[in-house]
C-alpha positions as CSV (number, residue, x, y, z in Angstrom):
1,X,-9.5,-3.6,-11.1
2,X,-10.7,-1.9,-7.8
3,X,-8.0,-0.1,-5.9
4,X,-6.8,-1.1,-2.5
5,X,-9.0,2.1,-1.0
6,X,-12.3,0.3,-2.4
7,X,-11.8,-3.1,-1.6
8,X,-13.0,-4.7,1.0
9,X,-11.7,-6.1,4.2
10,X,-12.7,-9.7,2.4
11,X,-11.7,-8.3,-1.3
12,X,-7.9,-7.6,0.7
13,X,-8.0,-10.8,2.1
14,X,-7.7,-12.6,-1.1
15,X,-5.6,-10.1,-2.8
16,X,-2.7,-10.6,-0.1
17,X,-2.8,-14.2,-0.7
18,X,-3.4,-13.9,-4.4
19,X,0.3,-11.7,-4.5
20,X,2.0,-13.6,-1.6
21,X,1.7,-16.8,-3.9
22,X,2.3,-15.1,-7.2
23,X,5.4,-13.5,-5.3
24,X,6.5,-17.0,-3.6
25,X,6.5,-18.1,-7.8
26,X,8.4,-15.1,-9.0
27,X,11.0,-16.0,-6.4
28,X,11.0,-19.5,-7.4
29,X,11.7,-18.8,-10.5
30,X,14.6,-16.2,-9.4
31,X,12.9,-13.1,-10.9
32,X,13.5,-10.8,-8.3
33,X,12.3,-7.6,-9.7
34,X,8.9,-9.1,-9.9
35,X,9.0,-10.7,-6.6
36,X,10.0,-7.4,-5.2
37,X,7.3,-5.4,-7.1
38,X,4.6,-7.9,-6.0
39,X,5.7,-7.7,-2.3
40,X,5.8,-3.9,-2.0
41,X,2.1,-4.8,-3.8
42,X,1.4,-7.3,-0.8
43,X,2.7,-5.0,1.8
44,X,0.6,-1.9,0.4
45,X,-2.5,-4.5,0.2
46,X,-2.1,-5.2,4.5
47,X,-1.7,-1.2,5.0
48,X,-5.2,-0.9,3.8
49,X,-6.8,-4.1,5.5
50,X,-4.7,-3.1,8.8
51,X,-5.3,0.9,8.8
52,X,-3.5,3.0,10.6
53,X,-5.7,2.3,14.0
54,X,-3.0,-0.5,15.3
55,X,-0.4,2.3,15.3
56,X,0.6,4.4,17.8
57,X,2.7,8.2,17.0
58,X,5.9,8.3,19.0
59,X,5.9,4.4,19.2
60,X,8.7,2.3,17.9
61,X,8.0,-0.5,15.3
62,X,10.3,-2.9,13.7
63,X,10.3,-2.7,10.1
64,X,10.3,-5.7,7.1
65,X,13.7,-5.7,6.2
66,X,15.8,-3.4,8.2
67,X,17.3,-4.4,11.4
68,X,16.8,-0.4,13.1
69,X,13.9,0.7,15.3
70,X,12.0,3.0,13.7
71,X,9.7,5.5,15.5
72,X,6.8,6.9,13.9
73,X,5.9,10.9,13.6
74,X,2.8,11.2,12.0
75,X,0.8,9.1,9.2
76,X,-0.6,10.1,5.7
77,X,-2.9,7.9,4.8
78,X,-1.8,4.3,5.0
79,X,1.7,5.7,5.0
80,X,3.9,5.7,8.4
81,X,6.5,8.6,8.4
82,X,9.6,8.3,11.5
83,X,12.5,8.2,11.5
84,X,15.3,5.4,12.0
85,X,17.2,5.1,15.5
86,X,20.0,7.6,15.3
87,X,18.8,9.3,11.7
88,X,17.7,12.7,11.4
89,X,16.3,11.6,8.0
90,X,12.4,10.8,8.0
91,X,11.0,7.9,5.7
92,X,7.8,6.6,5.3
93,X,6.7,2.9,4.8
94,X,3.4,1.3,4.2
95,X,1.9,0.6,7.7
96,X,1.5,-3.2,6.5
97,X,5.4,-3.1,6.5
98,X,5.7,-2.5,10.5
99,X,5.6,-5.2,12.7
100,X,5.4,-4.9,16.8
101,X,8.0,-6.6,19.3
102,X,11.8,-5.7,19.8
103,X,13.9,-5.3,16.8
104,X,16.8,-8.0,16.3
């Protein structure tokens, strides 16, 4: 199997939908470790069709799954490192993970 970094933009395309609907099945059948494993797969996947190019440093994203704006500080590789609104703690997420727009 290629890794993510080799594929290409076409080759991530069908991976993304080949582990959204594996995940969508996992979740069906109420295994939720493998659903979660195969969506942090699918999320990892988008960072490297994506890239870090849609991303701006000292912008604020929403992130899948938390409800807190999260500004970023720098990137390493597909990775975007910020913090959370009122955290001192920095995290990093797959860039796939962010999303644009106000956070809920």
């Amino acid at each position: 199997m290629k890794r993510y970094s080799e594929m290409t933009l076409a080759e991530l395309q069908m991976e993304m939908e080949h582990l959204r609907r594996e995940a969508e099945a996992q979740k069906a059948r109420g295994d939720q470790v493998s659903h979660g494993i195969l969506e942090q797969k699918f999320y990892l996947a988008k960072s490297y069709y994506l890239g870090t190019t849609p991303f701006t440093v000292g912008r604020s994203y929403r992130v899948y799954g938390h409800d807190q704006p999260f500004t970023v500080d720098y990137f390493n590789g597909v990775f975007a490192w910020g913090r959370f609104s009122g955290s001192d703690e920095q995290v990093g997420f797959p860039v796939g993970m962010l999303e644009e727009g106000p956070v809920a």
